[in-house]
N, C-alpha and C positions, 0 to 999 in steps of 0.2 A: 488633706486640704489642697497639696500641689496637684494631685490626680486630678481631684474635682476641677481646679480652677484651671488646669489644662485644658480638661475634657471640656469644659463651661467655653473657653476661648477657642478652641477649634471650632465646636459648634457653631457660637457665636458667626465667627468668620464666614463658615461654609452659608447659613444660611442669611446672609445678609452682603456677600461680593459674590458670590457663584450664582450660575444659573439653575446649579441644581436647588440651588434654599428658593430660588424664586419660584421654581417648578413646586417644591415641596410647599410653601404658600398657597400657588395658585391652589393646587390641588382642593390643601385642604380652606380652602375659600368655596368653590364651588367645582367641586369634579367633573362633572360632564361638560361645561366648559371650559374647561383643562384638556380634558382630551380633543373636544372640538377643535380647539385652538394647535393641536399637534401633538402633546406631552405625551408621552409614551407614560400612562397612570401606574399602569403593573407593576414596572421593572421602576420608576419611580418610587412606589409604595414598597417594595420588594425590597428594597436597600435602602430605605428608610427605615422597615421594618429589620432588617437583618443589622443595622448600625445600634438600633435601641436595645437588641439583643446582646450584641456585644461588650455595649455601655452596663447592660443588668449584670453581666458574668463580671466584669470589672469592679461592679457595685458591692459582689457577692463576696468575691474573693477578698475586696477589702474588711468590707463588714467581721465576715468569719476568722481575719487577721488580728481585727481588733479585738475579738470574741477569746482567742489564741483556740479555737473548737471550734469543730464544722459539726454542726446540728442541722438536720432535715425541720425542724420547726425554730430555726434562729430568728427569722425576721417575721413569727407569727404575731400580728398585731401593728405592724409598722403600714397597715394599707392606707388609715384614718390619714395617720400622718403625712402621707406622698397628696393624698386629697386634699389634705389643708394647705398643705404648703402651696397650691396650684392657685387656690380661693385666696390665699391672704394676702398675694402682690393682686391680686383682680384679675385674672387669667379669666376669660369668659368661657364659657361650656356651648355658647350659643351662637357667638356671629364667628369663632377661632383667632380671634387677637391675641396673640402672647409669642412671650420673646424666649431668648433661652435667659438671660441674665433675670427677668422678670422671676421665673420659676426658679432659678440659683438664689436669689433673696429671699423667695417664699421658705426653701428649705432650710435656707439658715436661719430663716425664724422662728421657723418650727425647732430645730435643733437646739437653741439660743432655748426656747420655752419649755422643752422636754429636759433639758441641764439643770434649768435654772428650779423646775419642780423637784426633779430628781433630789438637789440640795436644800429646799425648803421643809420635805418631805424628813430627809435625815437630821435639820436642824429641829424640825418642832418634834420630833420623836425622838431626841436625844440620841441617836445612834452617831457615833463617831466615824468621818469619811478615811 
């Protein structure tokens, strides 16, 4: 949870006072007038993309920490999950409005949901937690 809410406030920060989160906006607003406008899209996109790589290897090693086993199929099934979490703060697919704190609540509702089953699951099946 400190990792997350770290990573969730640097973000936050980068793209809401830098110019690179306004670049990263623009962008994914409308790209060719992003570039029009000057923004170098590539190396833009490029370290946008290499920071969300970063943040996955981050995701991964904690996941498999909590797991205490690194398995090649540990997070088969968690895809639904990452999707809802995006739709249930209202993250749109279509005009790209969303924030990072928006998506950090979507996840811990989902997380909050997938817990809360998990114990409802063991309570009406009698199994002891």
């Amino acid at each position: 949870m400190v990792i997350v809410s770290a990573l969730g406030l640097t973000a936050k920060f980068i793209t809401d006072r830098t110019t690179v989160g306004r670049h990263i906006y623009a962008i994914d607003g409308n790209e060719k007038a992003a570039t029009l406008s000057g923004i170098n899209t590539k190396r833009v996109k490029f370290w946008t993309f290499a920071s969300m790589g970063v943040m996955s290897a981050i995701a991964g090693l904690v996941y498999s920490a909590g797991l205490n086993a690194a398995s090649a199929s540990a997070g088969q099934g968690c895809e639904l999950d990452a999707i809802a979490a995006c739709y249930i703060r209202g993250a749109s697919t279509s005009d790209g409005i969303g924030t990072v704190i928006v998506a950090l609540i979507g996840a811990l509702v989902m997380a909050l949901l997938n817990n809360g089953m998990s114990l409802m699951g063991s309570v009406l099946t009698g199994n002891k937690l």
